[in-house]
C-alpha positions, 0 to 999 in steps of 0.5 A: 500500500502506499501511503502519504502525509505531509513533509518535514516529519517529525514525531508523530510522521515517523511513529506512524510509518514505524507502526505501519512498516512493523505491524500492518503492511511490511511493503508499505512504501510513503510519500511525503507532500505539503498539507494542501496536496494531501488530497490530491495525492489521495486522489491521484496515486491511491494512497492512505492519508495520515497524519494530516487535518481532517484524515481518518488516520490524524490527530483526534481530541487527544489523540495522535496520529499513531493512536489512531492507526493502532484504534484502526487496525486493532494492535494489541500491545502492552508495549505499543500502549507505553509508546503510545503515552511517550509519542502522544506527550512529544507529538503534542507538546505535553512534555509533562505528561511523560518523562521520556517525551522530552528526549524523543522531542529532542532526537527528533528535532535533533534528526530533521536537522541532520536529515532533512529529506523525508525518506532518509530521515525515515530510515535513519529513526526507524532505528529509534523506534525499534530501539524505543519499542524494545526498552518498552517490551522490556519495561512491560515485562518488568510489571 
């Protein structure tokens, strides 16, 4: 499947193609566009819209982009419930409601500066995300 959202991706647009890539669709290949081409490249190429306003896939109430998709496809995971807690606290700068919020902000930021091609970035997170995933399997294990 493809997928889009909009460019500069930061939390909440690298969380959710980690979601994606490691628990719905392996294949799934994303592009990254301005907010106000969203619709057109839903309509254009076929893809699957998130992380953008007025989406399926987007911020709800409270709730993040990657909430939305783990609601959607029905994931599961005591470990993805602790990542989302951290990702939902960075992406919507509530910091204080996480103790670990702050750093995934910081790496963030820290890797768009680094690498500001989408795509590349993406890859180079992707590493974060399955570190991140791992400390919260094993912080779910210690209860």
């Amino acid at each position: 499947m493809k997928w889009v959202t909009r460019s500069h991706i930061h939390v909440d647009r690298v969380a959710c193609p980690w979601l994606i890539k490691r628990f719905i669709d392996s294949d799934a290949t994303f592009l990254f566009v301005s907010a106000n081409q969203i619709e057109e490249t839903v309509k254009r190429e076929g893809t699957i819209p998130f992380d953008a306003p007025n989406v399926e896939l987007g911020h709800h109430g409270s709730k993040c982009s990657f909430e939305a998709i783990i609601d959607k496809y029905g994931l599961k995971d005591k470990a993805l419930e602790r990542m989302v807690k951290i990702i939902n606290a960075a992406d919507t700068h509530s910091l204080e409601h996480d103790a670990i919020a702050a750093g995934l902000e910081a790496i963030a930021f820290g890797y768009s500066i680094r690498f500001p091609d989408d795509n590349e970035n993406l890859k180079y997170q992707f590493e974060v995300y399955d570190a991140l995933y791992a400390w919260c399997r094993f912080q779910i294990a210690k209860v």
